[in-house]
VMD Tcl script that builds the backbone (N, CA, C; Angstrom):
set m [mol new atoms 498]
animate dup $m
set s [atomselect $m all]
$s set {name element resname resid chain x y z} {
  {N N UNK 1 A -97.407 -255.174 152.408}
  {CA C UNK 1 A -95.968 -255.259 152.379}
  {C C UNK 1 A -95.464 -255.420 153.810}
  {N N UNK 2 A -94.861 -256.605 153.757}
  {CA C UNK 2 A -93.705 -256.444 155.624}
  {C C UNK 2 A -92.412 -256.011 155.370}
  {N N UNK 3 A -92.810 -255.693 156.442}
  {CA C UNK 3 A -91.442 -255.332 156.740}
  {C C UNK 3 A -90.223 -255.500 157.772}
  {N N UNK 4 A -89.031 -255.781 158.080}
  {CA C UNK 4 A -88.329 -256.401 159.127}
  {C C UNK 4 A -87.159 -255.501 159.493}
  {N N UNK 5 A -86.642 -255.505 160.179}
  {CA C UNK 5 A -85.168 -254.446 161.124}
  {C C UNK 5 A -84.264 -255.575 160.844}
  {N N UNK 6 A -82.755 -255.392 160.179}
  {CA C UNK 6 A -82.306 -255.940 159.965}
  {C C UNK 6 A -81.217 -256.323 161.250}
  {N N UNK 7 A -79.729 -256.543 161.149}
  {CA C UNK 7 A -78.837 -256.576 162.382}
  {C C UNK 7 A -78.331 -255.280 162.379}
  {N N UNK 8 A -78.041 -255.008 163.614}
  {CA C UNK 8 A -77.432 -253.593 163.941}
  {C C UNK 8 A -75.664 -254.056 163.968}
  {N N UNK 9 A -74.830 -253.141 163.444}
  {CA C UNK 9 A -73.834 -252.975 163.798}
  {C C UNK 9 A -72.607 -252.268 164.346}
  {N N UNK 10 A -72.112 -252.745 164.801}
  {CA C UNK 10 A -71.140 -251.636 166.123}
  {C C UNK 10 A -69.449 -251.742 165.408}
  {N N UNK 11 A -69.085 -250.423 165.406}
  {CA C UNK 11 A -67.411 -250.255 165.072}
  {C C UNK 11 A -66.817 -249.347 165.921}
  {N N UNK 12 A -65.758 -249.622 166.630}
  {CA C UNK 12 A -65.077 -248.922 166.951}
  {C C UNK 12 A -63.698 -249.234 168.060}
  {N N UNK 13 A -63.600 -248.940 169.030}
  {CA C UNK 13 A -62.007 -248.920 169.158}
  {C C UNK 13 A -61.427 -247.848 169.717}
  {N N UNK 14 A -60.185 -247.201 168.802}
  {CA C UNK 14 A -59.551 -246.207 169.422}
  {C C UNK 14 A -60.458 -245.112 169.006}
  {N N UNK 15 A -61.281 -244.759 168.112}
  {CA C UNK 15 A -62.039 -243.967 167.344}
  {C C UNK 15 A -63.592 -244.021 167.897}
  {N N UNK 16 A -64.088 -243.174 166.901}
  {CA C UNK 16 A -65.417 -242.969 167.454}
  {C C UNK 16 A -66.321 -243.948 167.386}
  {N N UNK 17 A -67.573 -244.481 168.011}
  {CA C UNK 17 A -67.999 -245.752 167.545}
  {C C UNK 17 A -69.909 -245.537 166.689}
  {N N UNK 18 A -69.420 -246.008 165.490}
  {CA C UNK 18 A -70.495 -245.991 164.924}
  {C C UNK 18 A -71.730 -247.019 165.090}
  {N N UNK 19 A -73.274 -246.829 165.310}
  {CA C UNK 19 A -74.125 -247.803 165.393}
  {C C UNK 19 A -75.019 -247.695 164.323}
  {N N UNK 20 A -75.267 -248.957 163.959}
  {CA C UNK 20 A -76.275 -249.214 162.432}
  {C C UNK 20 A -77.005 -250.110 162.547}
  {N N UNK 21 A -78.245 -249.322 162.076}
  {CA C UNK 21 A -79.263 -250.375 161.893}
  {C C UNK 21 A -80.088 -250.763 160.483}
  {N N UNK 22 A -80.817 -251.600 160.005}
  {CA C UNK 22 A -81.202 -251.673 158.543}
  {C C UNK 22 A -82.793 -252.070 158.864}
  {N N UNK 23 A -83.775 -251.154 158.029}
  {CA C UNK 23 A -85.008 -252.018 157.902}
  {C C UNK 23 A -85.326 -252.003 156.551}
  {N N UNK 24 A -85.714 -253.208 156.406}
  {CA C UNK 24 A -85.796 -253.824 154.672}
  {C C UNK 24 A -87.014 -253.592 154.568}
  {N N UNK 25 A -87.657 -253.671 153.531}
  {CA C UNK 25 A -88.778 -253.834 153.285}
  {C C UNK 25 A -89.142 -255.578 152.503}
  {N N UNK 26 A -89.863 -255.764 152.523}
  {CA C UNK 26 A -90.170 -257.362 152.144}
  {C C UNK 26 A -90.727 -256.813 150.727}
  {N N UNK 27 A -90.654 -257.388 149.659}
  {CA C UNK 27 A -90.993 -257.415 148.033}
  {C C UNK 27 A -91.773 -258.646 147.947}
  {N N UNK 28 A -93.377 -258.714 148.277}
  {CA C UNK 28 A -93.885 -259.792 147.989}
  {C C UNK 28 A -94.040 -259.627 145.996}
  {N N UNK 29 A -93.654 -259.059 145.724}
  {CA C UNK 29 A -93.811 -258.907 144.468}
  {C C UNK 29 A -92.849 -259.867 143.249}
  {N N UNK 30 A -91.151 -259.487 143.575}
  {CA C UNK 30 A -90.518 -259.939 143.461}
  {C C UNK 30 A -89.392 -260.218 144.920}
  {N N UNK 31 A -89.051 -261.273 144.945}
  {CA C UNK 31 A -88.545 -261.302 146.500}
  {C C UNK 31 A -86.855 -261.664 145.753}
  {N N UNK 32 A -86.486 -261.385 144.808}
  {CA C UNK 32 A -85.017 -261.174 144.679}
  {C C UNK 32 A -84.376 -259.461 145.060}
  {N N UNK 33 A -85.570 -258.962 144.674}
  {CA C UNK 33 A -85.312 -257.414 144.784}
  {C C UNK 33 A -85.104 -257.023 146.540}
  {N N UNK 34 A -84.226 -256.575 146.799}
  {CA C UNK 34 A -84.428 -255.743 148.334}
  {C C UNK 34 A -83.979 -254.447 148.539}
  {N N UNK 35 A -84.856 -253.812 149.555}
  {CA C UNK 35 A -84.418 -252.680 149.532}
  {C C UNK 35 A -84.964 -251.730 150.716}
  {N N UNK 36 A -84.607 -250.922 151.247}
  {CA C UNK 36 A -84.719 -250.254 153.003}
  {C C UNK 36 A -83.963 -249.649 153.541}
  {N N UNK 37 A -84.220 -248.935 154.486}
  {CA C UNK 37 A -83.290 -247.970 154.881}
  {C C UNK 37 A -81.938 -248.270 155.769}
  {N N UNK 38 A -81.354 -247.033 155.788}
  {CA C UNK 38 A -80.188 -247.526 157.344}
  {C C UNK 38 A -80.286 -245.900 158.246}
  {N N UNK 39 A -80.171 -246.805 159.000}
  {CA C UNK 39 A -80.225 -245.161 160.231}
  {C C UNK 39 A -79.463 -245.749 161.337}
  {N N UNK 40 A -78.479 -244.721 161.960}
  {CA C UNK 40 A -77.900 -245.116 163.329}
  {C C UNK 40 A -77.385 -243.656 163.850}
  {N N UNK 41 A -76.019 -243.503 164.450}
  {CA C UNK 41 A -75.808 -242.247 165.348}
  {C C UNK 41 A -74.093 -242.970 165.415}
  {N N UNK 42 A -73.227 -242.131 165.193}
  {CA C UNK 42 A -71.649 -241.969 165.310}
  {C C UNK 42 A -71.548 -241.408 166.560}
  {N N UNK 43 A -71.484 -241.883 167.677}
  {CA C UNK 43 A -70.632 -241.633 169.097}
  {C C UNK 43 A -69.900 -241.132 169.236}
  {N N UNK 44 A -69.772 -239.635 170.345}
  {CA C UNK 44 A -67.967 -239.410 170.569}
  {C C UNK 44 A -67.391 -240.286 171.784}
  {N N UNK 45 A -66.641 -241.499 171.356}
  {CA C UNK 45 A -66.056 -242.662 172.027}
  {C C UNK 45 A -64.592 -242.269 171.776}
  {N N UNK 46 A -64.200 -241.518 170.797}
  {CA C UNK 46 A -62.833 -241.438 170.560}
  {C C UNK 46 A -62.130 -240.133 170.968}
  {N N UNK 47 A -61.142 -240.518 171.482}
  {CA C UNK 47 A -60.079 -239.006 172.239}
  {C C UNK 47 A -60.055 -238.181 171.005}
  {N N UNK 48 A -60.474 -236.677 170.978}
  {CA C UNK 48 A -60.207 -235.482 170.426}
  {C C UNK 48 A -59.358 -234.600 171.011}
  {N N UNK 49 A -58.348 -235.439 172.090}
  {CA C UNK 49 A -57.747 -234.384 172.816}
  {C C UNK 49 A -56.002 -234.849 172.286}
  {N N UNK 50 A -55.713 -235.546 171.041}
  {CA C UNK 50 A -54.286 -236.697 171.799}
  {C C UNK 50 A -53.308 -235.497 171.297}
  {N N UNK 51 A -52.515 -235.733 171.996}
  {CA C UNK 51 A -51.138 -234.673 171.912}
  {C C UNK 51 A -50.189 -236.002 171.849}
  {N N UNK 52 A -49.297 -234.826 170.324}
  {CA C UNK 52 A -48.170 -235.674 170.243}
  {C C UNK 52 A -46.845 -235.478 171.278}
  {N N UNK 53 A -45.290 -236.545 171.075}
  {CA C UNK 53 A -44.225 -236.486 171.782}
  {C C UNK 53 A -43.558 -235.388 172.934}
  {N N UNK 54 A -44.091 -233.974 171.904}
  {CA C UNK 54 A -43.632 -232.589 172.160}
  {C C UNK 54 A -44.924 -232.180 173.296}
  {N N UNK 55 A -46.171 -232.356 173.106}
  {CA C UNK 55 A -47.179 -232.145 174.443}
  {C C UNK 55 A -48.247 -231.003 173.382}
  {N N UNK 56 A -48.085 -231.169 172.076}
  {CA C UNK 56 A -49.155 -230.452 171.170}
  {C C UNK 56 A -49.760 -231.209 170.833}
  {N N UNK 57 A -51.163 -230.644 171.052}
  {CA C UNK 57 A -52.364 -231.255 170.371}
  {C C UNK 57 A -52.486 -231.064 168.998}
  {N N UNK 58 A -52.976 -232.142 168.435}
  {CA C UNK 58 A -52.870 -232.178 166.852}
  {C C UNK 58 A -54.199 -231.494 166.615}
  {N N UNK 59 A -54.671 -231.590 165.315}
  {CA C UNK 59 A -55.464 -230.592 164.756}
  {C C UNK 59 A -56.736 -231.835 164.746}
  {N N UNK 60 A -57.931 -230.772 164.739}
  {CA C UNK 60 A -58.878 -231.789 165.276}
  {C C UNK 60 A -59.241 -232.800 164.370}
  {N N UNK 61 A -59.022 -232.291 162.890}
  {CA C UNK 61 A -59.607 -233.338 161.889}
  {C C UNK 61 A -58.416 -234.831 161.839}
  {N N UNK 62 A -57.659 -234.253 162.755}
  {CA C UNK 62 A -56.388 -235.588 162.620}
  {C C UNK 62 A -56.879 -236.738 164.130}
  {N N UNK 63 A -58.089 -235.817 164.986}
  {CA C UNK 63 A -57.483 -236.712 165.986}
  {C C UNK 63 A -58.179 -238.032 165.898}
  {N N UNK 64 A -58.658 -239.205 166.729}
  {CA C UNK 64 A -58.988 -240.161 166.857}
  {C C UNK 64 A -60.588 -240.303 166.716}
  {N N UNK 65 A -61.181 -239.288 167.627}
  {CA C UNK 65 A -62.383 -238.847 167.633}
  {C C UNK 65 A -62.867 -237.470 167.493}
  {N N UNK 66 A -64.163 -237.290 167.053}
  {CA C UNK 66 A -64.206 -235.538 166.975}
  {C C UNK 66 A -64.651 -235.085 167.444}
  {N N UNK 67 A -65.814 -235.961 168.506}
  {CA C UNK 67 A -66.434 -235.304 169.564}
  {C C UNK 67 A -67.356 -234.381 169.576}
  {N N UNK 68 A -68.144 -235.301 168.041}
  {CA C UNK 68 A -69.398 -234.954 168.296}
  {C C UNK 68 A -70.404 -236.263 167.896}
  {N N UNK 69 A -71.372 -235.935 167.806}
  {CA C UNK 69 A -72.684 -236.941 168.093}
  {C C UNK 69 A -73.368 -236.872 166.336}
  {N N UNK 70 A -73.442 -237.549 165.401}
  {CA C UNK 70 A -73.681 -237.564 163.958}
  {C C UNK 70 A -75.227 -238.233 163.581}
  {N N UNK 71 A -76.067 -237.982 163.672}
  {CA C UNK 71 A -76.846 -238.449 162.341}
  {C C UNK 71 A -77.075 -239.127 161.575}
  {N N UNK 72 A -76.734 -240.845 161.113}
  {CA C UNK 72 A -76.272 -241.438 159.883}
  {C C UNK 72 A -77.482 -241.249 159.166}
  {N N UNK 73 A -78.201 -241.107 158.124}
  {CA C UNK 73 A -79.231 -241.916 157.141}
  {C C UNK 73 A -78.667 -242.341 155.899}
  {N N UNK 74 A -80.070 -243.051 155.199}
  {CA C UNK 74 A -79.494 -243.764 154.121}
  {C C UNK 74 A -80.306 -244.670 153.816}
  {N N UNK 75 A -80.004 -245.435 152.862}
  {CA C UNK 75 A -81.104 -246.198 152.223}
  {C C UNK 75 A -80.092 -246.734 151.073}
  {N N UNK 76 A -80.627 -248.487 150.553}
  {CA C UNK 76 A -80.150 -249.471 149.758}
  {C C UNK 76 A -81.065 -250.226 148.786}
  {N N UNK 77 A -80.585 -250.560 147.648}
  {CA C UNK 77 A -81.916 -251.083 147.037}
  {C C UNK 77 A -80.691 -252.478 146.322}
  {N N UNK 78 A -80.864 -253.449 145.529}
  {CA C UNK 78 A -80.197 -254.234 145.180}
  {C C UNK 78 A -81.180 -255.343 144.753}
  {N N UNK 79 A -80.719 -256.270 142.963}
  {CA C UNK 79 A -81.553 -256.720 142.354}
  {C C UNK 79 A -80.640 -257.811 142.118}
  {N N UNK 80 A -81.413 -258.687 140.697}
  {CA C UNK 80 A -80.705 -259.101 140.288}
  {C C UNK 80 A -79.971 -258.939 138.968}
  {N N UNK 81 A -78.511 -259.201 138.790}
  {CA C UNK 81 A -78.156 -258.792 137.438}
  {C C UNK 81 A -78.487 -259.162 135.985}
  {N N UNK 82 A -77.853 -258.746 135.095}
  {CA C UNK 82 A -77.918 -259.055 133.647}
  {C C UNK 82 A -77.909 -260.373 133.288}
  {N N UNK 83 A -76.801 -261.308 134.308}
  {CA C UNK 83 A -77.005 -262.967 134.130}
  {C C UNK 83 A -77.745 -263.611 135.374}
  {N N UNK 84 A -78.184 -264.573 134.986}
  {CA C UNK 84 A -78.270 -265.572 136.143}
  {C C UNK 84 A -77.441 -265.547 136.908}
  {N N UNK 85 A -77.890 -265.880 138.123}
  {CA C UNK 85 A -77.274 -265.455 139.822}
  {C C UNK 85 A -76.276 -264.476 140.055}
  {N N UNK 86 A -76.464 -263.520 138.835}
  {CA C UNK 86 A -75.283 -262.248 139.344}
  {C C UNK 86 A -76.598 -261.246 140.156}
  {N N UNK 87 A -76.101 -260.191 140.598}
  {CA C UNK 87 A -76.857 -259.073 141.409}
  {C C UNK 87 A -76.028 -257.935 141.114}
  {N N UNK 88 A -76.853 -256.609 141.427}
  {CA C UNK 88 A -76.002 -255.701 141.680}
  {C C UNK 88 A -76.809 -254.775 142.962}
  {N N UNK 89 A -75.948 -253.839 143.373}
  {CA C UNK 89 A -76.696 -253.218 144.546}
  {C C UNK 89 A -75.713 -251.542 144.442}
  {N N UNK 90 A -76.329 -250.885 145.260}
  {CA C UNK 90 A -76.659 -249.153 145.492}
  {C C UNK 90 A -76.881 -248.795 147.036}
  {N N UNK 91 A -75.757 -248.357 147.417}
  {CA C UNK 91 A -76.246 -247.871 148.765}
  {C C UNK 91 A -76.016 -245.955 148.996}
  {N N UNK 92 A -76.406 -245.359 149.554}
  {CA C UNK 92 A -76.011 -244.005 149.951}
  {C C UNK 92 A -75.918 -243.456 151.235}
  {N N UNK 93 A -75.519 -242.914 151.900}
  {CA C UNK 93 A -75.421 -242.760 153.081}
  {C C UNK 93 A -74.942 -241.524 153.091}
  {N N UNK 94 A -75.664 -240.595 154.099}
  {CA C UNK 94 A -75.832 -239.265 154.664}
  {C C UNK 94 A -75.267 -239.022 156.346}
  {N N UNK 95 A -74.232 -238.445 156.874}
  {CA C UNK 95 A -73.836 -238.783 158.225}
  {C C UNK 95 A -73.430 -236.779 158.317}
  {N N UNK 96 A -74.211 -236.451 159.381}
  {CA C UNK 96 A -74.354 -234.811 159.923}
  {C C UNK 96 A -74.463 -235.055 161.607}
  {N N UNK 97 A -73.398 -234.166 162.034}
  {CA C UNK 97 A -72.807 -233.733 163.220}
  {C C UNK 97 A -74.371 -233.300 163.648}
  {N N UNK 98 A -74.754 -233.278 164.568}
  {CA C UNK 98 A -76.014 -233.182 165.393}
  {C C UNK 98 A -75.594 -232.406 166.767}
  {N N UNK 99 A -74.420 -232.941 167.586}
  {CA C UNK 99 A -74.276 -231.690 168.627}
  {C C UNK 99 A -72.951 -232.057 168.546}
  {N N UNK 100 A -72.289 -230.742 168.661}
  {CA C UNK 100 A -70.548 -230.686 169.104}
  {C C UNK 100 A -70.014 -230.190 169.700}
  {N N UNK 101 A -68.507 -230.335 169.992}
  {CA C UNK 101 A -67.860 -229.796 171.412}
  {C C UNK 101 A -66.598 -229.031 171.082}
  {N N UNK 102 A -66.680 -227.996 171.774}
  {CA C UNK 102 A -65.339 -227.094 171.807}
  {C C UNK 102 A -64.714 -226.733 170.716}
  {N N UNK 103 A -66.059 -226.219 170.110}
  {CA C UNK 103 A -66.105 -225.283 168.743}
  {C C UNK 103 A -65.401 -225.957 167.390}
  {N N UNK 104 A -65.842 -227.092 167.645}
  {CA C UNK 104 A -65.200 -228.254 166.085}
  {C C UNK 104 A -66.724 -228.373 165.102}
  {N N UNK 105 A -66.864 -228.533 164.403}
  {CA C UNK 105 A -68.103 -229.000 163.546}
  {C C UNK 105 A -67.484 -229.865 162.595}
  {N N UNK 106 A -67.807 -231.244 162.724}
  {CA C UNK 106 A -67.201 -231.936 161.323}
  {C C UNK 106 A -67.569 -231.675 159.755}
  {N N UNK 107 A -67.647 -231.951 158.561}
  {CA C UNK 107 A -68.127 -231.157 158.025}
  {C C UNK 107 A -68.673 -232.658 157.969}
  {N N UNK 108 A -70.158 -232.602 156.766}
  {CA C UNK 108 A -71.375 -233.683 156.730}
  {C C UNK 108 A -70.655 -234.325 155.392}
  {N N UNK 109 A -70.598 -235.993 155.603}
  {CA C UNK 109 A -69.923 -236.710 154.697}
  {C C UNK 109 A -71.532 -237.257 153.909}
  {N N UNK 110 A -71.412 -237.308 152.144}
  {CA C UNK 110 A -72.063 -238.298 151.822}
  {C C UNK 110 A -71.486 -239.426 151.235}
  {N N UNK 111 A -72.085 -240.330 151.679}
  {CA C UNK 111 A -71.160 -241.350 150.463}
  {C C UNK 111 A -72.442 -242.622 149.680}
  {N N UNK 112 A -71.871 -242.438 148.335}
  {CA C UNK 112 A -72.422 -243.814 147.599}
  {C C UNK 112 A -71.479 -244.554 147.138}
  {N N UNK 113 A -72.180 -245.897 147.217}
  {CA C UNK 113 A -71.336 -247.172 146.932}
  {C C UNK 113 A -72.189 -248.225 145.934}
  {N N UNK 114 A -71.987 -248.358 144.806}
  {CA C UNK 114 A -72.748 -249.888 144.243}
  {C C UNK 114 A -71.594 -250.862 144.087}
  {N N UNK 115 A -72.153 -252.159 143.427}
  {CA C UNK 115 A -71.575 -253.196 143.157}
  {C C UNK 115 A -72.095 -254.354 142.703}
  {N N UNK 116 A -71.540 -255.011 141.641}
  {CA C UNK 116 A -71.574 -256.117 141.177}
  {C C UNK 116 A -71.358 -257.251 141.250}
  {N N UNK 117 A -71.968 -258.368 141.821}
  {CA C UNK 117 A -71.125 -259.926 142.215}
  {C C UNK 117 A -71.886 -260.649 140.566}
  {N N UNK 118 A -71.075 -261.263 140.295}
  {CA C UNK 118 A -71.053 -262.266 139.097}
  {C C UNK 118 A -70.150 -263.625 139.711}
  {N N UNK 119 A -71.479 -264.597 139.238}
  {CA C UNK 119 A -70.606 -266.400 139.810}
  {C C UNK 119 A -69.480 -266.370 138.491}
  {N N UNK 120 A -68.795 -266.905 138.870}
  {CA C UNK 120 A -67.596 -267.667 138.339}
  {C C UNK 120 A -67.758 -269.166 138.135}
  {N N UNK 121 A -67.424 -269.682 139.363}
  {CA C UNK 121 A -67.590 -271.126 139.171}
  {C C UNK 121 A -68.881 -271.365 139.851}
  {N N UNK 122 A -69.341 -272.382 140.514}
  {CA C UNK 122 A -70.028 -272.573 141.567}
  {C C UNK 122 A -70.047 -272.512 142.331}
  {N N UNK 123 A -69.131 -272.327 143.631}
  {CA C UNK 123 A -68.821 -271.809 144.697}
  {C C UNK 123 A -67.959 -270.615 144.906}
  {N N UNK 124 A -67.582 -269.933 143.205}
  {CA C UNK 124 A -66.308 -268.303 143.751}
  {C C UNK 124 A -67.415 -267.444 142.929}
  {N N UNK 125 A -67.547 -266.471 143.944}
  {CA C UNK 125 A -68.143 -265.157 142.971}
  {C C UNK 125 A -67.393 -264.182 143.036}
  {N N UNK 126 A -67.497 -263.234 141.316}
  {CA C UNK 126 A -66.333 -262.043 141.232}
  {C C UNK 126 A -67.343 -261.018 141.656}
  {N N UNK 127 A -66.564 -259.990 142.401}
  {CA C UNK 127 A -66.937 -258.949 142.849}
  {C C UNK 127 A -66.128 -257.396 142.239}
  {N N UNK 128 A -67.077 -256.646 142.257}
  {CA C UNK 128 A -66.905 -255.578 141.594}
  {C C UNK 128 A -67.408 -253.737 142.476}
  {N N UNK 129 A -66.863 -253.155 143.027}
  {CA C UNK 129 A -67.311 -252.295 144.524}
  {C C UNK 129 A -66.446 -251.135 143.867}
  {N N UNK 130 A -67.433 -249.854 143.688}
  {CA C UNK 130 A -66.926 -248.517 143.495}
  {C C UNK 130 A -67.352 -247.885 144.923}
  {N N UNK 131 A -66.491 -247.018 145.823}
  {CA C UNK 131 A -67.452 -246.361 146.885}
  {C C UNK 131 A -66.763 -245.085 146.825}
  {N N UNK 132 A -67.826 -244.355 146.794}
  {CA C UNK 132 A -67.189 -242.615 146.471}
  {C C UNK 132 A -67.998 -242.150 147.573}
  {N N UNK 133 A -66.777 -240.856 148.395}
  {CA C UNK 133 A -67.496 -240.257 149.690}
  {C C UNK 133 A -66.829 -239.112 149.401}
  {N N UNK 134 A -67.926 -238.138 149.965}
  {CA C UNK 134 A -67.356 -236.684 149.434}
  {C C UNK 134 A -67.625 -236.187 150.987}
  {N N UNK 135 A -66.680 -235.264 151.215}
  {CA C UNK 135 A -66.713 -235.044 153.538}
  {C C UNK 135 A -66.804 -233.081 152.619}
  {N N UNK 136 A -67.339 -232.371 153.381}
  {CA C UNK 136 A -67.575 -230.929 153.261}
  {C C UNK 136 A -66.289 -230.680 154.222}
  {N N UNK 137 A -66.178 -229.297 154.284}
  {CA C UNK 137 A -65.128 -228.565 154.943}
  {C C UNK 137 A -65.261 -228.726 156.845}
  {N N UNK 138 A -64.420 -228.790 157.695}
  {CA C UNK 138 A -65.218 -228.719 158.860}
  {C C UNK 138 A -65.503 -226.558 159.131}
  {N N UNK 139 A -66.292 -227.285 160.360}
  {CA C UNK 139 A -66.273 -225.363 160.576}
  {C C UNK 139 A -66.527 -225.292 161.752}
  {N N UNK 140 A -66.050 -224.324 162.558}
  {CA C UNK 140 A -66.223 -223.622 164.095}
  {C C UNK 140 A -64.579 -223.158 164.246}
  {N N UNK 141 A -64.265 -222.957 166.089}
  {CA C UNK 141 A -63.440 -221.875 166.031}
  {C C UNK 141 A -62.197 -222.850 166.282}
  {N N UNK 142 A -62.054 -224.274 166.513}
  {CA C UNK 142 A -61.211 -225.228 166.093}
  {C C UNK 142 A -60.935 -226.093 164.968}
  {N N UNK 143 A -61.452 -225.825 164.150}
  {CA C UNK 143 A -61.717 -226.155 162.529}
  {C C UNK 143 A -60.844 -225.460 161.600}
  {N N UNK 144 A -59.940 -226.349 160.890}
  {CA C UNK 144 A -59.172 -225.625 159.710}
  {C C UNK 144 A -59.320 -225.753 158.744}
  {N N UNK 145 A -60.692 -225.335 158.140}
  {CA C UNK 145 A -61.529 -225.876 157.196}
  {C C UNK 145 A -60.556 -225.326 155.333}
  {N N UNK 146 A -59.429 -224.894 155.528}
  {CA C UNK 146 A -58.730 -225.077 154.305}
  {C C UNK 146 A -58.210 -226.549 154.343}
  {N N UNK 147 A -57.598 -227.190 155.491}
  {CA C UNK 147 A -57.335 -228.327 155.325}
  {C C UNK 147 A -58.184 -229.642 155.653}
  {N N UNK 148 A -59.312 -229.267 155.473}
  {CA C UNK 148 A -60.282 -230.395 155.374}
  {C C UNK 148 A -61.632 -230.735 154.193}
  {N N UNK 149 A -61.883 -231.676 154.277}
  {CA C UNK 149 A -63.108 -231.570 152.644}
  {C C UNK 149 A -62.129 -232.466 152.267}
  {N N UNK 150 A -63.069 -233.030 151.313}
  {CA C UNK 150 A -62.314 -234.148 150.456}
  {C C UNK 150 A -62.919 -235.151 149.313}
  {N N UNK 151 A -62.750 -235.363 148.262}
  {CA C UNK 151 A -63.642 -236.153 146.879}
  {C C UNK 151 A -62.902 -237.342 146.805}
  {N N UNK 152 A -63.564 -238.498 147.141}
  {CA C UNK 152 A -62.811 -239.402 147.014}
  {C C UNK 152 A -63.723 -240.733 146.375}
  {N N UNK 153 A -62.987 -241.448 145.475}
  {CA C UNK 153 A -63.877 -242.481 144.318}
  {C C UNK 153 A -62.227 -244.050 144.957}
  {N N UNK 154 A -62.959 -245.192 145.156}
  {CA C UNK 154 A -62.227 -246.545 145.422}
  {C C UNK 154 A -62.760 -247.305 144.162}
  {N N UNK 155 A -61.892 -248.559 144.046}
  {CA C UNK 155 A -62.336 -249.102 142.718}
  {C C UNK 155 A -62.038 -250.605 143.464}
  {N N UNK 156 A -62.771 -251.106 144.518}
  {CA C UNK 156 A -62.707 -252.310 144.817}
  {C C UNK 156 A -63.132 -253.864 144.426}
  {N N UNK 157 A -62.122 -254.300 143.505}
  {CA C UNK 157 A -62.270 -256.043 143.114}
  {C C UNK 157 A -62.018 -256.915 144.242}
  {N N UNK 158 A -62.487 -258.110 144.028}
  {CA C UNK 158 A -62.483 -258.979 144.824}
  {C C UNK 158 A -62.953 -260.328 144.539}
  {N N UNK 159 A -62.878 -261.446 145.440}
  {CA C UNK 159 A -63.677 -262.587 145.098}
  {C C UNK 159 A -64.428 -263.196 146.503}
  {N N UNK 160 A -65.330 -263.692 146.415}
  {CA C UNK 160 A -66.478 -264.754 147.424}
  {C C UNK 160 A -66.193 -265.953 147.229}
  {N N UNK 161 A -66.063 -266.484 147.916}
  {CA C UNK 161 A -65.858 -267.762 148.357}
  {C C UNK 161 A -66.897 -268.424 148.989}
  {N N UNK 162 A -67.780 -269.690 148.627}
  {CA C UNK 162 A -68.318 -270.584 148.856}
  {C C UNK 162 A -67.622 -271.587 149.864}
  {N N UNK 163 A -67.499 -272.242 151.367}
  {CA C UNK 163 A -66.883 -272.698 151.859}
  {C C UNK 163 A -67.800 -274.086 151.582}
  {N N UNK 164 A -69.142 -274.217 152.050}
  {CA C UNK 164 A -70.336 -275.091 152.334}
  {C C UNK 164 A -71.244 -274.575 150.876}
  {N N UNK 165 A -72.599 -275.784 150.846}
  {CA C UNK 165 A -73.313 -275.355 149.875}
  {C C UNK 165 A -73.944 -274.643 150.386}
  {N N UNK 166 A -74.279 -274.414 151.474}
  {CA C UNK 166 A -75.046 -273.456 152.580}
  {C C UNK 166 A -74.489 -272.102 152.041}
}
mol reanalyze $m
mol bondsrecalc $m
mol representation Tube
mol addrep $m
């Protein structure tokens, strides 16, 4: 079995900046099937300090960054669907605070996401994306862990677009 590192990707901005990487595994078996991990590390790039108009600092789970250093793992698998050239796919992802600052602890988010693409015509495919992330409470001695934690389910439709036959 081979195997390959997929592209890494970078987000961020005013906020913290997340890095990702993917290694697939190769399916000489069936090569529609894929599937491999993700691992990267959430940066503190983003101000945990911003004070609003009045010169108060907001509460840490509000600020930009949290200022600490995270953990991502995770892993994806994705086939093909029930019809011809539809697919569906499964991802999960695990992200834990690893070192933190000035007594904040974020709390550890998991999240799963699948989804369905089905062709339409020949060049539009319908898309179909549930992503549910559940964040734990934060905790330390800047943490207001009644107002943090959270269960949250998205119900994202959409369509793909074919520009080229490429």
């Amino acid at each position: 079995m081979e195997r390959s590192i997929g592209a890494v990707s970078f987000g961020c901005g005013e906020r913290d900046m997340r890095l990702l990487g993917l290694y697939s595994f190769d399916n000489e078996k069936d090569p529609f099937i894929n599937y491999g991990l993700t691992f990267g590390l959430k940066l503190p790039t983003g101000d945990y300090r911003v004070r609003n108009a009045d010169g108060t600092a907001a509460e840490r789970s509000l600020q930009p960054g949290s200022g600490s250093t995270d953990l991502i793992l995770g892993g994806f698998y994705a086939a093909p669907g029930i019809t011809a050239d539809s697919s569906w796919w499964i991802q999960g992802l695990v992200q834990q605070a690893m070192q933190t600052k000035d007594g904040f602890r974020p709390g550890t988010q998991h999240q799963l996401n699948f989804g369905y693409r089905h062709p339409l015509t020949e060049s539009v495919q319908g898309l179909l994306q549930v992503n549910t992330l559940i964040k734990a409470r934060d905790s330390g001695t800047n943490a207001e862990p009644e107002l943090s934690g959270s269960k949250t389910i998205f119900l994202s439709p959409g369509l793909s677009c074919s520009i080229t036959r490429r």
